[in-house]
ROSE-4610 file (N, C-alpha, C; in Angstrom, 1 decimal, always signed):
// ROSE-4610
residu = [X/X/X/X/X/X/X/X/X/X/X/X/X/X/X/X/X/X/X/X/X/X/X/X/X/X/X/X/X/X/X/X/X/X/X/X/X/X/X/X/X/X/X/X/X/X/X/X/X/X/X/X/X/X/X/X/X/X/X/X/X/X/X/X/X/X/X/X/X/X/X/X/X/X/X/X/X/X/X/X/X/X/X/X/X/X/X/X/X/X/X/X/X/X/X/X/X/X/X/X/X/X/X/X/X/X/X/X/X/X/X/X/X/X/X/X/X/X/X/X/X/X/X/X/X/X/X/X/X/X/X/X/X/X/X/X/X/X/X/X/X/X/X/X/X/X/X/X/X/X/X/X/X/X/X/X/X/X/X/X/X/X/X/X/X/X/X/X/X/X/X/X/X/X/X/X/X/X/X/X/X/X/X/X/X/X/X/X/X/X/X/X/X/X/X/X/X/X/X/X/X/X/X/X/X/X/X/X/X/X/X/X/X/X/X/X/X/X/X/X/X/X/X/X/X/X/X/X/X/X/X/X/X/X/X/X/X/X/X/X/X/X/X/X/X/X/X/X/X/X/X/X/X/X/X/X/X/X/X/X/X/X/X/X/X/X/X/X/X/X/X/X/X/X/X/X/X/X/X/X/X/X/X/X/X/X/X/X/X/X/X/X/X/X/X/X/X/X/X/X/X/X/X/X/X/X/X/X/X/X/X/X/X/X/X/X/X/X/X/X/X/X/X/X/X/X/X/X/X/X/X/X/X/X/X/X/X/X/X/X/X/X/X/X/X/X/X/X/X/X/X/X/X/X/X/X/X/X/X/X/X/X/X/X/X/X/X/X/X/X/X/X/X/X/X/X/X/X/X/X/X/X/X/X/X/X/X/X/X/X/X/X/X/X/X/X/X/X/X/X/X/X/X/X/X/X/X/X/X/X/X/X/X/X/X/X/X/X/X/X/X/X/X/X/X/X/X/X/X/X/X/X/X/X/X/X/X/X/X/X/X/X/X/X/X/X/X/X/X/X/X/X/X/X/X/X/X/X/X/X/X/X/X/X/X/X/X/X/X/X/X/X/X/X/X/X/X/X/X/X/X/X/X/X/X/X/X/X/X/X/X/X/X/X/X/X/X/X/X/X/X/X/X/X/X/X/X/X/X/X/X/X/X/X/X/X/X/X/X/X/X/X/X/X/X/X/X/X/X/X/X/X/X/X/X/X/X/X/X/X/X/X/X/X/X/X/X/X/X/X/X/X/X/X/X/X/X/X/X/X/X/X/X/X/X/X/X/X/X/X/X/X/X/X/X/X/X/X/X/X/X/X/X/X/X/X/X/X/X/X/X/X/X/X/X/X/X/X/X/X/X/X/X/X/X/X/X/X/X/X/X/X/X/X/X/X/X/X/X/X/X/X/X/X/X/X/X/X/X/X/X/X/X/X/X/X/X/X/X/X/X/X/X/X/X/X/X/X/X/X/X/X/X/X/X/X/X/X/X/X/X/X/X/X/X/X/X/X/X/X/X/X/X/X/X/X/X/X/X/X/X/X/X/X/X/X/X/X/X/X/X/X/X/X/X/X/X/X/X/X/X/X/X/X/X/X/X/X/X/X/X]
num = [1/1/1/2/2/2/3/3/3/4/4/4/5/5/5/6/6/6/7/7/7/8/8/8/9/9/9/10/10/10/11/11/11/12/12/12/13/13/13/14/14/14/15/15/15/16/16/16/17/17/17/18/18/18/19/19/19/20/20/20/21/21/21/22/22/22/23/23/23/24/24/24/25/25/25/26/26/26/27/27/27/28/28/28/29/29/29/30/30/30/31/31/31/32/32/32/33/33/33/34/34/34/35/35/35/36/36/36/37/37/37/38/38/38/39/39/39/40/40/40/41/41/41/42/42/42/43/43/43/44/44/44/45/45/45/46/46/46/47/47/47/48/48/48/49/49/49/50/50/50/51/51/51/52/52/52/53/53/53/54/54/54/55/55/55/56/56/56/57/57/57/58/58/58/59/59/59/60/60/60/61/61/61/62/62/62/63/63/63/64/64/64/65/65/65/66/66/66/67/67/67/68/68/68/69/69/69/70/70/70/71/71/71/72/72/72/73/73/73/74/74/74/75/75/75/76/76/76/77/77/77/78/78/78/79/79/79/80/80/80/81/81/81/82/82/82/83/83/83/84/84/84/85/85/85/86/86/86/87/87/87/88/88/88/89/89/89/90/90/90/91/91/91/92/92/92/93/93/93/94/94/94/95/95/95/96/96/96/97/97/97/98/98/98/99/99/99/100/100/100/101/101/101/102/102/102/103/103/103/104/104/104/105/105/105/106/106/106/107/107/107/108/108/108/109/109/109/110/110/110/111/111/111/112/112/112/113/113/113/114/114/114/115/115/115/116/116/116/117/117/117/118/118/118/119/119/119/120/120/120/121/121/121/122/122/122/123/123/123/124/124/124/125/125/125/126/126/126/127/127/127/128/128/128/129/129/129/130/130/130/131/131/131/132/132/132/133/133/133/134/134/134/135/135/135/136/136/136/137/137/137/138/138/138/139/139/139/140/140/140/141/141/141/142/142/142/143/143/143/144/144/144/145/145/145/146/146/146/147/147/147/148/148/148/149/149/149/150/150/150/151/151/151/152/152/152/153/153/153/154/154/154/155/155/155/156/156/156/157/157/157/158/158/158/159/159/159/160/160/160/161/161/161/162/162/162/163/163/163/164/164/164/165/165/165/166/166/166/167/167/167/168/168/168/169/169/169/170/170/170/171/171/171/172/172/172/173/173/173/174/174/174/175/175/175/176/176/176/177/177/177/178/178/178/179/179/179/180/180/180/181/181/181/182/182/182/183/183/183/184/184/184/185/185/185/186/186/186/187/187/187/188/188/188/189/189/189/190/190/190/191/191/191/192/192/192/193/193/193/194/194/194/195/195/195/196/196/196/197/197/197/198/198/198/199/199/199/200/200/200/201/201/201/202/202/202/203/203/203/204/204/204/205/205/205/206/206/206/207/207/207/208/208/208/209/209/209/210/210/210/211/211/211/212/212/212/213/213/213/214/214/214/215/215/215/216/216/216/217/217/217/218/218/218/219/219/219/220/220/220/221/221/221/222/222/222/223/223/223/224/224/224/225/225/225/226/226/226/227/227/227/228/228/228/229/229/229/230/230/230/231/231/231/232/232/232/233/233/233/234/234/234/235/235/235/236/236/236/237/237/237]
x = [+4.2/+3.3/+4.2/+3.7/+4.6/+3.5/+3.9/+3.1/+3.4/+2.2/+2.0/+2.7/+3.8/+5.0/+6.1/+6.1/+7.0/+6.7/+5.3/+5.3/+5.9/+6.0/+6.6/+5.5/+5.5/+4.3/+3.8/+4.2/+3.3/+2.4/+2.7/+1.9/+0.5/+0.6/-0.8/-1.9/-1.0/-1.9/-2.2/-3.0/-3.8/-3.9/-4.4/-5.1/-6.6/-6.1/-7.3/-8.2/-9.7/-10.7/-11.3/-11.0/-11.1/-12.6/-12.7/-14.4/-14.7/-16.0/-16.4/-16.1/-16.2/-16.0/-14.9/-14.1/-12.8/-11.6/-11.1/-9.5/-8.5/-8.1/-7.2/-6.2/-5.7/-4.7/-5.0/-6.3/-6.7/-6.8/-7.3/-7.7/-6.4/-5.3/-4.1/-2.9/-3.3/-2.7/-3.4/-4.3/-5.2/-4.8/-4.7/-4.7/-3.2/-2.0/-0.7/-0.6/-1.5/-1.4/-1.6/-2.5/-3.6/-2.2/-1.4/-0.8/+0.4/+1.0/+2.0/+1.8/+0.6/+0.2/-0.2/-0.5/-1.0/+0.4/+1.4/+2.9/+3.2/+2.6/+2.8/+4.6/+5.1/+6.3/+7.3/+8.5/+9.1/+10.2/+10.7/+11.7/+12.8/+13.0/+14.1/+13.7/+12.4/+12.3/+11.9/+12.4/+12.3/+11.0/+10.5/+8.9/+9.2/+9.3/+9.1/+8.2/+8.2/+7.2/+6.2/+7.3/+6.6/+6.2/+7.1/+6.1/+4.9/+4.6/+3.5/+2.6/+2.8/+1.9/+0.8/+2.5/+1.8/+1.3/+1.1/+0.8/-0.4/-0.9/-2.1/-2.8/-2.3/-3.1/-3.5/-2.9/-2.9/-2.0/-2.1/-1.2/-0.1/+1.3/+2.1/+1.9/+1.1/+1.4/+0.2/-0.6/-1.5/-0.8/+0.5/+0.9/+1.9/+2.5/+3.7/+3.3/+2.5/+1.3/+1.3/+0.5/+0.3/+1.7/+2.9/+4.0/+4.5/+4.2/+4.8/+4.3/+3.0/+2.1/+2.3/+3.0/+3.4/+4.6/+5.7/+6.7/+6.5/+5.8/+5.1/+5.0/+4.3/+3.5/+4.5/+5.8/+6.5/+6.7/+5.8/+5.6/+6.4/+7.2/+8.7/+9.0/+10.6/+11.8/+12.6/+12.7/+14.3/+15.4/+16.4/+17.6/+18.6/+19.4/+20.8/+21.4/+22.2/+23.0/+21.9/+20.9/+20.4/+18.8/+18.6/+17.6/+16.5/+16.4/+15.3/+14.4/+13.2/+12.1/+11.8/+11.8/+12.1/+10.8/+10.8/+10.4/+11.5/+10.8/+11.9/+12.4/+13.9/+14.3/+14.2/+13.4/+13.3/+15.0/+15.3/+16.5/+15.6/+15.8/+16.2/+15.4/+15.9/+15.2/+14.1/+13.7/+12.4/+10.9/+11.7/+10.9/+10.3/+11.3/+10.7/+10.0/+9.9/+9.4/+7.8/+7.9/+7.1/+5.7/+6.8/+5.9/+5.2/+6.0/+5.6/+4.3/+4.2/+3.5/+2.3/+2.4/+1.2/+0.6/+1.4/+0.7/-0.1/+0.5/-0.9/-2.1/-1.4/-2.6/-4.1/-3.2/-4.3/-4.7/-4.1/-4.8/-6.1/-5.7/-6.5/-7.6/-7.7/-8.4/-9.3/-8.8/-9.9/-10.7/-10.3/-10.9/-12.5/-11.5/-12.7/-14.3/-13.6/-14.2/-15.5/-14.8/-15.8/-17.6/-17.2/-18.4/-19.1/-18.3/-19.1/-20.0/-19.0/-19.1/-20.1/-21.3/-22.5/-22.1/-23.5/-23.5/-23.1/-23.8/-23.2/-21.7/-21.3/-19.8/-19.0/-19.4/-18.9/-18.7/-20.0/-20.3/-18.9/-18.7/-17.6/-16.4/-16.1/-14.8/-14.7/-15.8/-15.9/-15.6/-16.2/-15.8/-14.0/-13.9/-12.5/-11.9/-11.8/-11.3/-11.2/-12.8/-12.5/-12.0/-12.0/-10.5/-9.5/-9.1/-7.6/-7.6/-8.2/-7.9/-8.2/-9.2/-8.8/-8.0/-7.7/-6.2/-5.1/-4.8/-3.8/-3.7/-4.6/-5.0/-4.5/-4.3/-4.4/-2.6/-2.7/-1.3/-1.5/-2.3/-2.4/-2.4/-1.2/-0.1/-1.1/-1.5/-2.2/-3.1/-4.4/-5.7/-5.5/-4.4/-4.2/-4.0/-2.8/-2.3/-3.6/-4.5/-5.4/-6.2/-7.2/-7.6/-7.1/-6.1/-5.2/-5.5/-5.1/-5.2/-6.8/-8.0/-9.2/-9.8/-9.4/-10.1/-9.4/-8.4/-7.6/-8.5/-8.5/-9.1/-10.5/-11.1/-12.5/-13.1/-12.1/-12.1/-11.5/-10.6/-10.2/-11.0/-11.5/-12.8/-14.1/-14.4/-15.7/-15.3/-14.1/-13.9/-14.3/-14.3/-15.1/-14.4/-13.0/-11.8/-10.5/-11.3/-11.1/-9.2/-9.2/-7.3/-6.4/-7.5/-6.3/-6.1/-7.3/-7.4/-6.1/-6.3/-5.3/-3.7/-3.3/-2.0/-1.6/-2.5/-2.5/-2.2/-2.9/-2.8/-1.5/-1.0/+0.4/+1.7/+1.4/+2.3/+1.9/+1.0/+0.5/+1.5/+1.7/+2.3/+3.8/+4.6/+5.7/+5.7/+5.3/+5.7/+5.0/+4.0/+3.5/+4.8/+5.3/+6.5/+7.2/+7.5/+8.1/+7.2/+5.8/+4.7/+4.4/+4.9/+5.0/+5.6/+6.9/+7.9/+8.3/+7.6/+7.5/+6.5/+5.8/+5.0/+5.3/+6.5/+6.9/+7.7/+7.6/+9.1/+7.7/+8.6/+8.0/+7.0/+5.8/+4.4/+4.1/+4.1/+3.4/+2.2/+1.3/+0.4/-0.4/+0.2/-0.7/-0.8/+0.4/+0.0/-0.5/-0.7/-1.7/-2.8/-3.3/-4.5/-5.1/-4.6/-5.0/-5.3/-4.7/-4.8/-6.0/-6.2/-7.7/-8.5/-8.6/-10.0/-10.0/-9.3/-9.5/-10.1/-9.6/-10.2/-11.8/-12.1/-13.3/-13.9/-13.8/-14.4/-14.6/-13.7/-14.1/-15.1/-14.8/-15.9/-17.2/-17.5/-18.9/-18.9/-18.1/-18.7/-18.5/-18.4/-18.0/-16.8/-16.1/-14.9/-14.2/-14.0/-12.9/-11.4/-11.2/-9.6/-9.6/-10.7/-9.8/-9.4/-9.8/-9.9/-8.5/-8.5/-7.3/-6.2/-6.0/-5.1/-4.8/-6.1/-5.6/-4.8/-5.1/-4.5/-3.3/-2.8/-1.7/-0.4/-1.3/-0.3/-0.3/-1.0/-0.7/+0.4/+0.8/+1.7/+2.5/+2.8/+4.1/+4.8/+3.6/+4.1/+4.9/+4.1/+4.5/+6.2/+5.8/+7.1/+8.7/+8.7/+9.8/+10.1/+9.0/+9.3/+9.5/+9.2/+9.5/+11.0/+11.5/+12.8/+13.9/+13.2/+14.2/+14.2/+13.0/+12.9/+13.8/+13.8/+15.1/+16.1/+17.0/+17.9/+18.5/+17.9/+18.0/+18.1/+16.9/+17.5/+18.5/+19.6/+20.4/+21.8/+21.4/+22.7/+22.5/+21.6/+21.4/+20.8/+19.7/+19.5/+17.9]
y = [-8.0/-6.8/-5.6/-4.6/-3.5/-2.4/-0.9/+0.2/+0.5/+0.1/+0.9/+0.6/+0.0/-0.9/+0.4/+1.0/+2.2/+3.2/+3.7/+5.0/+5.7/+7.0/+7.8/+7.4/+7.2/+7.2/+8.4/+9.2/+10.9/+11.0/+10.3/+10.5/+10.0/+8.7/+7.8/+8.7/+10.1/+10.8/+12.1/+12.7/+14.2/+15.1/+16.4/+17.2/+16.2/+16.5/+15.7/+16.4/+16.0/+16.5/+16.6/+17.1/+17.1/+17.1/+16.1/+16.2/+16.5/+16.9/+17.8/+17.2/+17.0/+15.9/+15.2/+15.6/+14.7/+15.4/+15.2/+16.2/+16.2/+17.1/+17.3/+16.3/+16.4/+15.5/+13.9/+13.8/+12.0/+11.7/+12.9/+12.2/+12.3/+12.6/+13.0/+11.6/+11.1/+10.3/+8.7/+8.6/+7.7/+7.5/+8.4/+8.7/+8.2/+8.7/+8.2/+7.0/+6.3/+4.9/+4.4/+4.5/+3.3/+3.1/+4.5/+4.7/+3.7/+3.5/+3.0/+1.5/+0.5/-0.2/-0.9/+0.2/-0.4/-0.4/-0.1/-0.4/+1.4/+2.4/+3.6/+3.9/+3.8/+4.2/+3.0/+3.3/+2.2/+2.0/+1.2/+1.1/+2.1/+2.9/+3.6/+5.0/+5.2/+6.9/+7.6/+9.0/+10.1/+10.3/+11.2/+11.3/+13.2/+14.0/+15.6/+16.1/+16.9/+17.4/+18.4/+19.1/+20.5/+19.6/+18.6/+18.2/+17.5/+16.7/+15.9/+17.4/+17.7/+19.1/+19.5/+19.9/+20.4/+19.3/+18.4/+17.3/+16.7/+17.2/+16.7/+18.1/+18.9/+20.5/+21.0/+20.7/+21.4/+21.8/+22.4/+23.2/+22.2/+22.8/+21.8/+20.8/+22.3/+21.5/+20.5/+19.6/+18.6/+17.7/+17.7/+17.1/+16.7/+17.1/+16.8/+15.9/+16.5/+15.5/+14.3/+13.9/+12.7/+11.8/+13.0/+12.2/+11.2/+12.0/+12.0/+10.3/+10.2/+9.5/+8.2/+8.3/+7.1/+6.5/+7.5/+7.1/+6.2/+6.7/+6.4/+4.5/+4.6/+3.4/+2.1/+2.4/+2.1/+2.0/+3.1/+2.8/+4.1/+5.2/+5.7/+5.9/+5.7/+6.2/+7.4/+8.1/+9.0/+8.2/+8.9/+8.3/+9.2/+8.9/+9.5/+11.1/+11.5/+12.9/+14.0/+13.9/+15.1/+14.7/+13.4/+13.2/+13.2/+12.7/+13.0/+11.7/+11.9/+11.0/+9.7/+8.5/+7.7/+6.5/+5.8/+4.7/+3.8/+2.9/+2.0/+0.8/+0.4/-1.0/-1.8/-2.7/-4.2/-4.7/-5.3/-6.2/-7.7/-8.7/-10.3/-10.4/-10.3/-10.3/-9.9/-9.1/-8.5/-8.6/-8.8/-9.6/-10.8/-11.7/-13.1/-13.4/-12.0/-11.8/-11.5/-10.1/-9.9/-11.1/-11.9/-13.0/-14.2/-14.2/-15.2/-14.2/-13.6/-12.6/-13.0/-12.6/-13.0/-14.1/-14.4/-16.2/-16.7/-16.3/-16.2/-15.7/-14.2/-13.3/-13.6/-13.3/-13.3/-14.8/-16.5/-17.0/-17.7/-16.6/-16.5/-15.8/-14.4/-13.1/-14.5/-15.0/-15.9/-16.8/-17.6/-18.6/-17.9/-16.6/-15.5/-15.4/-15.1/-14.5/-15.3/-16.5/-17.5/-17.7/-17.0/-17.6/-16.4/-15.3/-13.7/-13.1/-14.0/-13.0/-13.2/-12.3/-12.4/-12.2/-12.6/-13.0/-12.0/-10.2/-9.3/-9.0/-9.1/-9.4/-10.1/-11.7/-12.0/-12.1/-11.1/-10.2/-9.1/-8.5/-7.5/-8.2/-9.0/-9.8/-10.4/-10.8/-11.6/-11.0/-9.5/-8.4/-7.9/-8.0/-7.4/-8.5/-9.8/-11.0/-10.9/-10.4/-10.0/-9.0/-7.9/-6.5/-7.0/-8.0/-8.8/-9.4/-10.1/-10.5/-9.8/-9.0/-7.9/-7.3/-6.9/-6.1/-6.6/-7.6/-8.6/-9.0/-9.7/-9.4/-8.4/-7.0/-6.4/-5.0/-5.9/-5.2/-4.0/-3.9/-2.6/-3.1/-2.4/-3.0/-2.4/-0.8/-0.3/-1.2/-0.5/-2.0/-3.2/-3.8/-5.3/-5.1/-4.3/-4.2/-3.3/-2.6/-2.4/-2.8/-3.9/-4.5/-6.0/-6.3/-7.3/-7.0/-5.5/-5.2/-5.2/-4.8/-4.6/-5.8/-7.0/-8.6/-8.9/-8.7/-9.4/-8.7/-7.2/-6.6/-6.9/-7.0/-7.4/-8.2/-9.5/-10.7/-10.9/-10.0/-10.1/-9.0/-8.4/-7.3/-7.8/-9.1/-9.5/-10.5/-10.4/-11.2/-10.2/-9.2/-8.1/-8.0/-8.0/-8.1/-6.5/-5.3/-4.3/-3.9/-4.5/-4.6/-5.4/-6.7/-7.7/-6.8/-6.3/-5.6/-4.8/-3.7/-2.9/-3.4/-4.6/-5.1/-5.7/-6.4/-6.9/-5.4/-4.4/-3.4/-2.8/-3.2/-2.6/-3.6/-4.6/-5.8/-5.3/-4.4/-4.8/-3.4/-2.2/-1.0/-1.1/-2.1/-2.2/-2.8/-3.7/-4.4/-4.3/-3.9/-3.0/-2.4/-1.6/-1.2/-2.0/-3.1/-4.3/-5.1/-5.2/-5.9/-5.5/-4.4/-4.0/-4.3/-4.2/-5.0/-6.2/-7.2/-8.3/-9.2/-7.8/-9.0/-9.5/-8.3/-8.7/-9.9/-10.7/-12.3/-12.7/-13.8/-15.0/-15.9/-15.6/-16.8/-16.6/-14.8/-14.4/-14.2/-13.7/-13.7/-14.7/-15.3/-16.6/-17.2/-18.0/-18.0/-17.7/-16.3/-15.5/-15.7/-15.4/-15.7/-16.9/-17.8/-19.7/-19.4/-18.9/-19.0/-18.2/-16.9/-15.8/-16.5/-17.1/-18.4/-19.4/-19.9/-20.9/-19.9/-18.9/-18.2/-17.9/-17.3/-16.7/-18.3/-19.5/-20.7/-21.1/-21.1/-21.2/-20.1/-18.8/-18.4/-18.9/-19.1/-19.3/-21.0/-22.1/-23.1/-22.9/-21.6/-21.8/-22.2/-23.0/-23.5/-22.7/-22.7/-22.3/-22.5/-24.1/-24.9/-24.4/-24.5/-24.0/-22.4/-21.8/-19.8/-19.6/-20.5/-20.4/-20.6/-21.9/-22.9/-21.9/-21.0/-20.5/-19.2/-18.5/-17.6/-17.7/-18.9/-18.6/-19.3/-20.2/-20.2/-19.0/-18.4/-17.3/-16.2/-16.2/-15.2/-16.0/-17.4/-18.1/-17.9/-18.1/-18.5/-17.0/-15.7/-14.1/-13.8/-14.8/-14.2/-14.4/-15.9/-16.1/-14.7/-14.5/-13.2/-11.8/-11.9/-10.5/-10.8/-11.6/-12.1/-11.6/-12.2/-12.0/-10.7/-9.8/-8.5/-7.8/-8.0/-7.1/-7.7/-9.0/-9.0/-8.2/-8.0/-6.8/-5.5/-5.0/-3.5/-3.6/-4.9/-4.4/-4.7/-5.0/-5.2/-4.0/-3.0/-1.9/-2.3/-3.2/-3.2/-3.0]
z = [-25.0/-25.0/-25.4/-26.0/-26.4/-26.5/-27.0/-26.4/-25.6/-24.5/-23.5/-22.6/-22.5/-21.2/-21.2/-22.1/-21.9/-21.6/-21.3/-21.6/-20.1/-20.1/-19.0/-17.8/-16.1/-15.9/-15.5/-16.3/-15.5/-16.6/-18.0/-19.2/-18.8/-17.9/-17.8/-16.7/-15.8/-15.0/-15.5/-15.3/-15.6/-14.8/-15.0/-13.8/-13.0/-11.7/-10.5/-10.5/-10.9/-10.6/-9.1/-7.9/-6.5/-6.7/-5.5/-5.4/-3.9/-3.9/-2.7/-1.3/-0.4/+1.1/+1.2/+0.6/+1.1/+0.4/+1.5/+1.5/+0.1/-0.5/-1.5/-1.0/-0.3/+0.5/+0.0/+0.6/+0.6/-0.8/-2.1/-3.0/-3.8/-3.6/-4.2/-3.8/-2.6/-1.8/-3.0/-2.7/-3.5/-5.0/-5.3/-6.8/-7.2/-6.1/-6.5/-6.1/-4.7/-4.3/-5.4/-6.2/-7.5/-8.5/-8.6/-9.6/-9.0/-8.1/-7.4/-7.5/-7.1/-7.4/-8.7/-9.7/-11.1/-11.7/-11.4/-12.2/-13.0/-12.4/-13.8/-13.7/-12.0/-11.8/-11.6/-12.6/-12.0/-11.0/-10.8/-9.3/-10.0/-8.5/-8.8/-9.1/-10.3/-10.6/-9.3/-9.4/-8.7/-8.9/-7.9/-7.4/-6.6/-7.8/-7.6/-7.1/-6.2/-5.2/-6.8/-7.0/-8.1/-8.9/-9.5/-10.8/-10.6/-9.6/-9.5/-8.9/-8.1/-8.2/-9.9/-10.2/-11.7/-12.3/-13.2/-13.5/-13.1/-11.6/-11.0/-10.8/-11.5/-10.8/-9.7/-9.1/-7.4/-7.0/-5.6/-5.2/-4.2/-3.7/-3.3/-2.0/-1.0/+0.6/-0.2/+0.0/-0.1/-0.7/-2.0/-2.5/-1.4/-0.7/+0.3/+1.0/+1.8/+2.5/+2.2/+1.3/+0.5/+0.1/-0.2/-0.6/+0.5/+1.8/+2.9/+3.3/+3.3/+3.5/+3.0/+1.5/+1.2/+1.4/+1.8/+2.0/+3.4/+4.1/+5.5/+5.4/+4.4/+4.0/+3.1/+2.8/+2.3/+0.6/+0.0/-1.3/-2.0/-1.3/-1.7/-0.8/-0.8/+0.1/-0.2/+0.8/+0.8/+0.6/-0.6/-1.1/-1.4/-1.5/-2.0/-1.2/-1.5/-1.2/-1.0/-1.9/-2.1/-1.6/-1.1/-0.1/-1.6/-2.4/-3.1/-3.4/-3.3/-3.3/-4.1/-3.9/-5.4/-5.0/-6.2/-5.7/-5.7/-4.4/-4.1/-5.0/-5.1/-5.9/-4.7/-4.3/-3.4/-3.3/-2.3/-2.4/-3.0/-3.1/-2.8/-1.8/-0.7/+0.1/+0.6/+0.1/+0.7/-0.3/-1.9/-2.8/-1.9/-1.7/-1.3/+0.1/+1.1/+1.8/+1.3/+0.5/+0.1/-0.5/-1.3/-1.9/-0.7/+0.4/+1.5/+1.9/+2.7/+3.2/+2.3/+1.0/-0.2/-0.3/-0.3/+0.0/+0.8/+2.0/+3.0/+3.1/+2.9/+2.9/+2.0/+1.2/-0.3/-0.4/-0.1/-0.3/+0.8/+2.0/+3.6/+3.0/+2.7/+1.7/+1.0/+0.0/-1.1/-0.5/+0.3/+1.7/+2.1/+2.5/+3.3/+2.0/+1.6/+0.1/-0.1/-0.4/-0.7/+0.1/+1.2/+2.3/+2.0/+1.7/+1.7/+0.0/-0.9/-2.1/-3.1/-3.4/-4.0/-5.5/-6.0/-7.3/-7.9/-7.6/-8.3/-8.6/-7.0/-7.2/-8.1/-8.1/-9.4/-10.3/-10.9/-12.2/-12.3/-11.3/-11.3/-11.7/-10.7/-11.3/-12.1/-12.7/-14.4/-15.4/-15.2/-16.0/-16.1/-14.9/-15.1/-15.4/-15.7/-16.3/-17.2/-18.4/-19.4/-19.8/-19.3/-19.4/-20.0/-18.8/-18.8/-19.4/-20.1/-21.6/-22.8/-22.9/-24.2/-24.1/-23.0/-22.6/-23.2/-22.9/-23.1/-24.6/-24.9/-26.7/-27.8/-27.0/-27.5/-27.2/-26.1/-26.0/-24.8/-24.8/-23.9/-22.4/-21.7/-20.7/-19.6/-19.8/-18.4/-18.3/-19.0/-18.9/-18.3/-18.3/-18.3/-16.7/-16.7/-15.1/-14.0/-14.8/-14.0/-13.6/-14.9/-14.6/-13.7/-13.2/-12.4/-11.4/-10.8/-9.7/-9.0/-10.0/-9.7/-9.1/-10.7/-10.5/-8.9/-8.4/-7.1/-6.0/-5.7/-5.4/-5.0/-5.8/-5.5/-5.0/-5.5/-4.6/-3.4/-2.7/-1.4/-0.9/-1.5/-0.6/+0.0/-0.9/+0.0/+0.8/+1.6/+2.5/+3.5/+3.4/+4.3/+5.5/+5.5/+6.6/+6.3/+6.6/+6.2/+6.8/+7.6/+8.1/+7.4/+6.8/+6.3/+4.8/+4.6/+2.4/+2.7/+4.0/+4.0/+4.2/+4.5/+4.6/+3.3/+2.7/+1.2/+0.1/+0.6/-0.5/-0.3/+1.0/+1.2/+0.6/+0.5/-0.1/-1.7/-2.3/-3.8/-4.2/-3.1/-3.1/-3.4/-2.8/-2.8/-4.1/-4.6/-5.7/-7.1/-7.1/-8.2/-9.5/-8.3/-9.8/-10.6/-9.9/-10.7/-11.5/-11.8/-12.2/-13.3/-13.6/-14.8/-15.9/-15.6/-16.5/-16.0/-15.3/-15.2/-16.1/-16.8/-17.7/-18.6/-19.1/-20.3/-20.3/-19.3/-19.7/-20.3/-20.9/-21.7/-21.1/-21.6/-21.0/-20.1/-19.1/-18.1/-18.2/-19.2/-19.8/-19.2/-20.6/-20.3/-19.5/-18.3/-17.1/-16.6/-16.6/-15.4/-15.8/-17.0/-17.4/-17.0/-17.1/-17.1/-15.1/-14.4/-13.1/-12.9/-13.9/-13.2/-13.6/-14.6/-15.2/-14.3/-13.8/-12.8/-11.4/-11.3/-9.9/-10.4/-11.4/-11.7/-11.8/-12.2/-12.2/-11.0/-10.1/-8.7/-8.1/-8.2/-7.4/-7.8/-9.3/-9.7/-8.7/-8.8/-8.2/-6.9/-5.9/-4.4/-4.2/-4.8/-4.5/-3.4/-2.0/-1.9/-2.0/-1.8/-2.1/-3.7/-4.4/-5.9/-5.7/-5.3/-5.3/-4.9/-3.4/-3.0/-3.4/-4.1/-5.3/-6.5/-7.0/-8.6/-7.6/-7.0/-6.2/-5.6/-5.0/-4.8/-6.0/-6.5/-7.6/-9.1/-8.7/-9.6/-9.3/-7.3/-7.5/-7.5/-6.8/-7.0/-8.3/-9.4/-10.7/-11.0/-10.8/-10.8/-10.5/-9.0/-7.9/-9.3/-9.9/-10.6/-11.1/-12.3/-13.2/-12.3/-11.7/-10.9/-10.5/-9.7/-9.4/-10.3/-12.0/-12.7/-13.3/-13.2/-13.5/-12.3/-11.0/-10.0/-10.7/-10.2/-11.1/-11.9/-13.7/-14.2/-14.2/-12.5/-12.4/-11.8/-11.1/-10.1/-11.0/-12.3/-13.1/-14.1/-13.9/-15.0/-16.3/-16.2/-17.7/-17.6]
């Protein structure tokens, strides 16, 4: 894939249109969670109080807040002499933590799913299957990675287990930044694809053992490429 795998990620956000009933804070928080998870930032960049301010058009304290919030949540850390805000590089170890954790979760999440998830629903997820493959087709890295996160998403939401979605979105927070340039190794693509076609094939026949099956071998198959994407950030390339 090429394009859109490089661009800056402040390029992929805009001024926030705030909407009425809900805090500057929550929708600022939200807005950089999605961003954190869809891959815009990668391991390691700095995360500016002023510039994300400017860049999202609001003012600072709501942005602090929010920053705060995620550091909270493990999706940036304080680092270095000058204490400045980053996203985090994973060790080794906490990748393959990360990946255990997933395994469970999300193929417990699909299990759930199966008993709960209506037809409309799988209209939703069908759709974002196809995203992910015009996306993909076509090179365009956001789309692909958004649509990833949506199709997963949707399907561990009608397991209608509102604590487990939120532990899963916290495993998707941390590793998100590497998922980006993890797609680029060789035959991620396609892999992934061959596994969301078997998940969307399963939900339509009920299957839960397959939902479960294309799901966890889809991050197994992931976890390698990501592996070898830290690797590379921890040798500088």
């Amino acid at each position: 894939m090429t394009g859109t795998l490089e661009m800056d990620g402040w390029s992929r956000l805009g001024p926030l249109t705030l909407r009425e009933g809900e805090t500057a804070q929550a929708q600022i928080y939200s807005c950089l969670r999605e961003a954190l998870i869809s891959g815009y930032f990668r391991p390691g960049e700095e995360i500016s109080l002023r510039h994300t301010a400017k860049v999202l058009g609001t003012s600072v304290t709501p942005v602090r807040e929010a920053l705060r919030q995620l550091e909270s949540d493990g999706g940036l850390e304080v680092w270095g002499g000058n204490r400045v805000l980053r996203v985090p590089i994973l060790s080794e170890a906490e990748l393959t933590d990360i990946r255990d954790i997933r395994l469970n979760l999300e193929g417990f999440a699909a299990t759930l799913a199966i008993e709960n998830v209506t037809a409309s629903q799988i209209r939703l997820i069908a759709n974002a299957c196809a995203m992910m493959r015009r996306a993909s087709d076509e090179g365009n890295a956001d789309r692909y990675l958004e649509s990833n996160w949506r199709f997963h998403k949707l399907i561990y939401a009608a397991a209608h287990r509102p604590v487990l979605m939120g532990v899963i979105e916290g495993m998707w927070l941390r590793v998100g930044p590497l998922i980006r340039h993890a797609v680029k190794a060789p035959h991620h693509l396609n892999r992934s694809m061959e596994h969301h076609d078997r998940a969307e094939q399963a939900l339509r026949d009920r299957d839960g053992a397959a939902l479960r099956e294309a799901i966890v071998q889809d991050i197994s198959d992931a976890a390698a490429d990501l592996g070898a994407t830290l690797k590379r950030y921890e040798q500088g390339g």
